[in-house]
C-alpha positions in Angstrom: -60.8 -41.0 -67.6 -60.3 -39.8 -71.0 -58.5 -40.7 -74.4 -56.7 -38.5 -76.8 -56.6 -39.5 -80.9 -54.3 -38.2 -83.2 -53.9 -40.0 -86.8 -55.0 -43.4 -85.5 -53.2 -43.6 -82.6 -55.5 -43.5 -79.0 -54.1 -42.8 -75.8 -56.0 -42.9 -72.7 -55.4 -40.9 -69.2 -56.1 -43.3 -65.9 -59.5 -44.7 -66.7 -61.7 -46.5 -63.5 -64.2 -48.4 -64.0 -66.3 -51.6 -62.2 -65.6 -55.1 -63.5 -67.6 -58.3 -61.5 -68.4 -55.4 -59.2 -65.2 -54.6 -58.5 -63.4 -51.2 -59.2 -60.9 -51.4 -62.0 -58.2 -49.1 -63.1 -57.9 -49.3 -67.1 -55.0 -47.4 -69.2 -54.7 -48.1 -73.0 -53.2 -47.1 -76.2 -52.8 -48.2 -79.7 -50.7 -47.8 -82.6 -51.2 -48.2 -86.3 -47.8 -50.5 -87.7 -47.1 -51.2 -91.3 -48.6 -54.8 -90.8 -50.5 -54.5 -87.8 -53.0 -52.8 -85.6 -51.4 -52.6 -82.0 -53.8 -52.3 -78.6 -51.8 -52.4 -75.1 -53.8 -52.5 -72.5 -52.5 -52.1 -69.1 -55.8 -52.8 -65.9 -55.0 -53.5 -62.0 -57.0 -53.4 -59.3 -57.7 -54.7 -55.2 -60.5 -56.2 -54.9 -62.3 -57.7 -51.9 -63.0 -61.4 -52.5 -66.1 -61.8 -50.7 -67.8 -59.5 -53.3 -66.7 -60.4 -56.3 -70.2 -60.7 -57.9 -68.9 -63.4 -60.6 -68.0 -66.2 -57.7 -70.7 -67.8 -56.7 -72.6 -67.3 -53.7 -71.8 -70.3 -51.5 -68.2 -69.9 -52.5 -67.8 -66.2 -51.7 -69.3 -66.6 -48.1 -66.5 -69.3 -48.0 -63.5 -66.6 -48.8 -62.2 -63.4 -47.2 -59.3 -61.0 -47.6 -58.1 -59.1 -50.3 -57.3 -59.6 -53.8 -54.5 -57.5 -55.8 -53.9 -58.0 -59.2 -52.3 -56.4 -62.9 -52.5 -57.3 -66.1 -50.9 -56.2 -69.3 -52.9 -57.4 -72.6 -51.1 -57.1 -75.9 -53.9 -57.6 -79.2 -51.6 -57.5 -82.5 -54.6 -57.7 -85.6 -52.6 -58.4 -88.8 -54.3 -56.0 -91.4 -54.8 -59.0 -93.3 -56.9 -60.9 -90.9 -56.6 -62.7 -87.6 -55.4 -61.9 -83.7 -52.5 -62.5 -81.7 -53.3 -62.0 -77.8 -50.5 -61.9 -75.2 
């Protein structure tokens, strides 16, 4: 994928990646605010259980099937300190 800046502010195109061995699609921006830094992050991905390389071994012979997910992360960072995660 790619990202764009223009005065401050990134935006990214579909980005895929490999999380816990996984594939992982990854979209982001951010946006400079008068008191704040914003980051929104939006990730999904279907991942097959049994390889997850973060479970442990005994465990992941253990599971099977397949394992959709999304996320949306939200990071405000106050310009005068700090983090506020959603």
């Amino acid at each position: 994928g790619k990202f764009t800046y223009n005065n401050g502010r990134l935006v990214s195109t579909p980005i895929s990646a490999q999380w816990f061995g996984q594939p992982v699609n990854v979209v982001f921006s951010t946006q400079e605010n008068a008191k704040q830094f914003d980051v929104n992050i939006q990730a999904d991905g279907n991942w097959s259980v049994e390889r997850v390389n973060a479970i442990p071994k005994a465990l992941s012979q253990q599971l099977q099937g397949e394992l959709p997910w999304q996320s949306q992360i939200t990071i405000a960072l106050p310009h005068d300190g700090g983090a506020n995660y959603h």
